[in-house]
C-alpha positions in Angstrom: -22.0 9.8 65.2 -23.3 7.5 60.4 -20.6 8.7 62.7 -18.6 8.3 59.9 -20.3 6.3 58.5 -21.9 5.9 55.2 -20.2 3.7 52.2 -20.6 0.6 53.9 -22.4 -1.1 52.1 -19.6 -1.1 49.4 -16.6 -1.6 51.8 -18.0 -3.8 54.4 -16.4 -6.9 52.4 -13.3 -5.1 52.1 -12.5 -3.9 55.6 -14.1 -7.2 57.3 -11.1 -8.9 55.8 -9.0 -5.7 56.5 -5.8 -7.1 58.7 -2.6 -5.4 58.5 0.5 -7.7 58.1 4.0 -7.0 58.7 5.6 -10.3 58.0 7.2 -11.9 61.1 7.4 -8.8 63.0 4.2 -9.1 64.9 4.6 -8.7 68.9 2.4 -10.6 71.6 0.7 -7.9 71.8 -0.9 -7.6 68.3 -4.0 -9.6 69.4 -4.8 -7.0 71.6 -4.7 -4.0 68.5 -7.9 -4.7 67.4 -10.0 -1.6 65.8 -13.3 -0.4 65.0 -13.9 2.1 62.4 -16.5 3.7 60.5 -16.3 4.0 56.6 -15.8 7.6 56.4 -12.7 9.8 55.5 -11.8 11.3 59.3 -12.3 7.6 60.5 -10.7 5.6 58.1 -7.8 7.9 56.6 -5.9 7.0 59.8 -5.8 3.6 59.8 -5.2 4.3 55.8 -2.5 6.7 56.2 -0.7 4.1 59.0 -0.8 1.3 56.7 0.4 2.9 53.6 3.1 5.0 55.8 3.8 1.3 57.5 3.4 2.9 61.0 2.6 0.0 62.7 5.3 -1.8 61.5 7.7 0.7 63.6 5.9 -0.2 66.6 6.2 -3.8 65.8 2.3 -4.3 65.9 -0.4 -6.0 63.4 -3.6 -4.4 64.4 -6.8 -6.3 63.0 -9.6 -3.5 61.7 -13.1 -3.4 61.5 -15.6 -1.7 59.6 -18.9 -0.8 61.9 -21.6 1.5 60.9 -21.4 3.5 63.8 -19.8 4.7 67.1 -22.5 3.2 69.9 -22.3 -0.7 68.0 -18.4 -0.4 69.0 -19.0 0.6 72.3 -21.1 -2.4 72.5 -18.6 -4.6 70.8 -16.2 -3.0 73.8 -18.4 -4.1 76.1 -18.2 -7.9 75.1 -14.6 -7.8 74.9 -14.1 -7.9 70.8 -12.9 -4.6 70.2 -10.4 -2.5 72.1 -10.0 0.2 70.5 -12.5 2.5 67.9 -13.0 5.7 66.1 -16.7 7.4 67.0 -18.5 10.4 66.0 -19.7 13.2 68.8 -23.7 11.4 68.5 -21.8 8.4 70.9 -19.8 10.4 73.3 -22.5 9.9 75.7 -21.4 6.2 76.4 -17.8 7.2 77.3 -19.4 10.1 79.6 -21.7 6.9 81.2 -18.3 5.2 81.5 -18.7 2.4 79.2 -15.0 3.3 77.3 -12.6 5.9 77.5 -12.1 8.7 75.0 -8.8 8.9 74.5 -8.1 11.3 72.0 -9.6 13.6 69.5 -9.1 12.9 65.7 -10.8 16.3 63.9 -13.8 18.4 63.9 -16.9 17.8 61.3 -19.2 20.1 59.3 -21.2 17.4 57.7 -24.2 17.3 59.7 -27.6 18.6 58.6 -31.5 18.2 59.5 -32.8 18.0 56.1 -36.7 18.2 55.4 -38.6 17.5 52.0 -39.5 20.7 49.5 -42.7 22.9 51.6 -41.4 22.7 54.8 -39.8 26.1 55.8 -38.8 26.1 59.3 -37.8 23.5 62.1 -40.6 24.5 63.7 -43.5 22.7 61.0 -41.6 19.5 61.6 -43.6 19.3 64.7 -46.0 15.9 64.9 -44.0 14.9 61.7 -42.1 11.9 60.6 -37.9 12.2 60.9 -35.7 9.6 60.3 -32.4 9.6 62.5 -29.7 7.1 63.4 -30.0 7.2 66.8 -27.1 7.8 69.1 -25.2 9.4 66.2 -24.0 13.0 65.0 -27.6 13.1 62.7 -29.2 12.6 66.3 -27.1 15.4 67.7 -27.5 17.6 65.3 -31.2 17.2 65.2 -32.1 17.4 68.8 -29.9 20.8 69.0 -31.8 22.3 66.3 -35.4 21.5 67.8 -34.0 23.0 71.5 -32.9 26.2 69.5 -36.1 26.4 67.7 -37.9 25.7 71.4 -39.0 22.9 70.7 -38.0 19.3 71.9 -37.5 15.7 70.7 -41.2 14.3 71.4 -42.5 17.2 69.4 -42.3 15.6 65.9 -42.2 11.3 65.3 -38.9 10.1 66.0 -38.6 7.4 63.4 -35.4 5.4 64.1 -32.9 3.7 60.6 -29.8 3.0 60.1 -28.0 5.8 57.8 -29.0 3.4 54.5 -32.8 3.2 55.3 -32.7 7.2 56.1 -31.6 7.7 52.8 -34.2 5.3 50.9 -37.0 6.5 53.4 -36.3 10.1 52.5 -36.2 10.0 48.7 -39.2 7.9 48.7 -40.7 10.3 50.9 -41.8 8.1 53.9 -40.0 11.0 56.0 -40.6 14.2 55.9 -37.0 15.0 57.6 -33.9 13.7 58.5 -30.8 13.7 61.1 -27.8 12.7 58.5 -25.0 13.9 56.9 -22.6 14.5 54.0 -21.7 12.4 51.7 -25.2 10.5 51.8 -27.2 14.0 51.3 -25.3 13.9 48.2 -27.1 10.8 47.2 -30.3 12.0 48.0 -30.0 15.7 46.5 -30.7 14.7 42.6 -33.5 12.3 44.0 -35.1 15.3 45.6 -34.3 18.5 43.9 -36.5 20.6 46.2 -34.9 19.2 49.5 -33.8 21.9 52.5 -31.4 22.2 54.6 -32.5 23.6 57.7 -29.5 23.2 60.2 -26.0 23.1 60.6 -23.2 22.0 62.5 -21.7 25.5 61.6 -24.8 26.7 63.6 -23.0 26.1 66.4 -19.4 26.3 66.2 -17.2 26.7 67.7 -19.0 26.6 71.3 -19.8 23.0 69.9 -17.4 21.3 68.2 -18.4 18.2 66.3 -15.4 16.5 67.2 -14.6 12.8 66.3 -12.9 10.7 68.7 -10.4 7.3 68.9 -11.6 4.9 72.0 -10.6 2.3 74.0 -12.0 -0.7 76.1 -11.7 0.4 79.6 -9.9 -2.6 80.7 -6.9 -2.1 78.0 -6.2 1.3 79.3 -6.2 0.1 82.7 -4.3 -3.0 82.4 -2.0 -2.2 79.2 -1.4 1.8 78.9 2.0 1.3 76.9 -0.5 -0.7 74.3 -2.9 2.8 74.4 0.1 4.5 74.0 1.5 2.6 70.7 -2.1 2.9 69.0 -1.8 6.7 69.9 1.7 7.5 68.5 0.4 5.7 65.2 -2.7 7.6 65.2 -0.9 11.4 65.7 1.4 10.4 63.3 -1.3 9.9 60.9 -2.9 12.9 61.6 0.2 14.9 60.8 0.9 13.5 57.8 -2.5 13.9 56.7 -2.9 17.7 57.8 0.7 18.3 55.8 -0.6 15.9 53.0 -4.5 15.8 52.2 -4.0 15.7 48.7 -2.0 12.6 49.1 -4.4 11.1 52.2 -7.5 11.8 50.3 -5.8 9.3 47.3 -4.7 6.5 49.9 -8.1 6.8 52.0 -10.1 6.3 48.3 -7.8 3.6 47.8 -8.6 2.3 51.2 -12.1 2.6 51.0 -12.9 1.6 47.7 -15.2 4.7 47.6 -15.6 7.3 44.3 -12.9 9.7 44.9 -15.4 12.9 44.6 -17.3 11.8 47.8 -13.9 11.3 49.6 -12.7 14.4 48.7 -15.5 16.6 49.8 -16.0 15.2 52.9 -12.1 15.6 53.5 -12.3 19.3 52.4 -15.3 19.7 54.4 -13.3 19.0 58.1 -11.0 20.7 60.3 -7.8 19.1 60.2 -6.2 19.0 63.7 -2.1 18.4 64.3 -1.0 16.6 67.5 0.7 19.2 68.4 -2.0 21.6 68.8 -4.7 18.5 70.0 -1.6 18.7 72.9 -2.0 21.7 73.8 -5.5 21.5 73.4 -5.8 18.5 75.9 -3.4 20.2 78.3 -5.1 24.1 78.5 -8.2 22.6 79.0 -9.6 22.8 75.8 -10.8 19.5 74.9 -12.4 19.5 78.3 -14.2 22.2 77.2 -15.7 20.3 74.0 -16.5 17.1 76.0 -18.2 19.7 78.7 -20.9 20.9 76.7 -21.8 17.8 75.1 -22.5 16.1 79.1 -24.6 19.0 79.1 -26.4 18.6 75.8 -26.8 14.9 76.9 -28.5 15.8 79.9 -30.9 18.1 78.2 -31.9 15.6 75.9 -32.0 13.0 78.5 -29.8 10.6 77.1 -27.5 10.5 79.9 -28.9 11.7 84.2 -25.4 12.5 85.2 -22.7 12.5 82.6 -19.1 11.8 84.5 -16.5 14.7 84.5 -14.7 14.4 81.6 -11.0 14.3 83.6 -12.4 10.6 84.1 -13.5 9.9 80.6 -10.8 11.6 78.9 -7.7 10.1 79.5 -5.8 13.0 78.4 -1.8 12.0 79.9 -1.9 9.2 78.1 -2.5 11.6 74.6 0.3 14.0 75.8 2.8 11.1 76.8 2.3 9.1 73.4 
């Protein structure tokens, strides 16, 4: 959830500094458009996409942006009242459902997730009592906790070694870990390090009853006090999405651009998403759809225990304010 996620290291500087001018046109209400993102294509592309296509500027806003490495550190950033709006992974959709932010909208669905394990392990099942790294609270968490309760088997069968998505990477191909909980584009790092790795599960595995979906947040308090400011950040965002679904090849150039990332890592992970128009994320929200998703990830979080009683997603989801933007 990471999410999402992973070239950080080489676009921290970039995006730290990342704040969006539009000359004088700025309202009163720019200070307020601040956003967290994580340095992946789904995440960023947005926010690339609305720069390049000047979309704020047509809703007279300069939103400042933030790189963060992953969806629960925004939520926390939320919670101290420096970010109001973000961009997380499905790993962190746990923290809306506690009612620490709102979800209020979906961006697309991943396929990047996979629990890898080191060359002679065959099966979920012989990670049991061994060492796997895992960003906790992210997708690479999901993902892996899933694939243990479908191989019945649960987390405190094998030692839960917690990193950031970095360490997983450097722990893995030194073989400190036997396994992992991470994704694509970082298993593309580590494949030529470790010919003989595996991949032993999927988010495929479980679509489409569970979609990997990515989200865009908000601080609960700018929802409740300024919805029309929700509603400006959301117009910007489903415009982005539609030009990126009826452009990729274009997106993928202005989110490489963006990044500051190799354009083959951009690319597959781009390729490797479903692509989602506002038009059918509306009628998604409104037949009950995305409901659906955020459903059966309150009761994934329950099984694992991360979460005792997961609110109803009609009051984590604010899904008029998605349909009226």
């Amino acid at each position: 959830m990471l999410t999402r996620r992973t070239l950080v290291r080489t676009t921290a500087a970039f995006a730290a500094a990342s704040v969006f001018s539009i000359g004088g046109k700025a309202s009163a209400q720019s200070a307020d458009m601040t956003i967290g993102y994580i340095a992946d294509f789904p995440n960023a592309s947005v926010l690339a996409i609305a720069q390049d296509q000047k979309l704020w500027e047509a809703e007279g806003i300069t939103p400042s942006v933030k790189v963060f490495t992953n969806g629960p550190i925004q939520i926390q950033a939320m919670g101290a009242g420096s970010l109001n709006f973000g961009t997380i992974g499905p790993g962190a959709l746990w923290l809306p459902a506690s009612g620490r932010a709102k979800v209020i909208g979906v961006n697309d669905i991943g396929f990047s997730d996979r629990v890898i394990v080191q060359g002679g392990i065959a099966s979920i099942a012989d990670l049991k009592t061994r060492k796997v790294g895992v960003p906790q609270g992210t997708s690479g968490d999901m993902i892996l906790r899933m694939a243990l309760t479908k191989a019945g088997m649960s987390i405190s069968d094998i030692q839960v070694v917690p990193m950031d998505p970095s360490t997983v990477v450097a722990a893995f191909t030194s073989k400190q870990i036997d396994g992992a909980g991470i994704w694509y584009p970082l298993i593309d790092t580590i494949k030529p390090r470790v010919p003989d790795m595996k991949e032993l599960a999927s988010n495929q595995d479980f679509y489409p009853q569970t979609s990997f979906i990515n989200t865009f947040v908000a601080r609960n308090e700018i929802v409740q006090q300024n919805p029309d400011l929700v509603r400006k950040f959301l117009r910007v965002m489903k415009k982005a999405m539609d030009y990126r679904v009826a452009n990729l090849d274009r997106s993928i150039q202005i989110t490489t651009a963006f990044l500051n990332a190799p354009v083959e890592v951009t690319e597959k992970v781009a390729r490797s998403r479903k692509m989602l128009t506002s038009k059918e994320l509306d009628a998604f929200t409104k037949d009950g759809t995305v409901n659906k998703w955020l459903t059966e990830f309150n009761k994934m979080f329950q099984e694992f225990g991360t979460i005792k009683e997961p609110l109803p997603p009609a009051q984590f989801y604010t899904g008029d304010l998605f349909t009226s933007a």
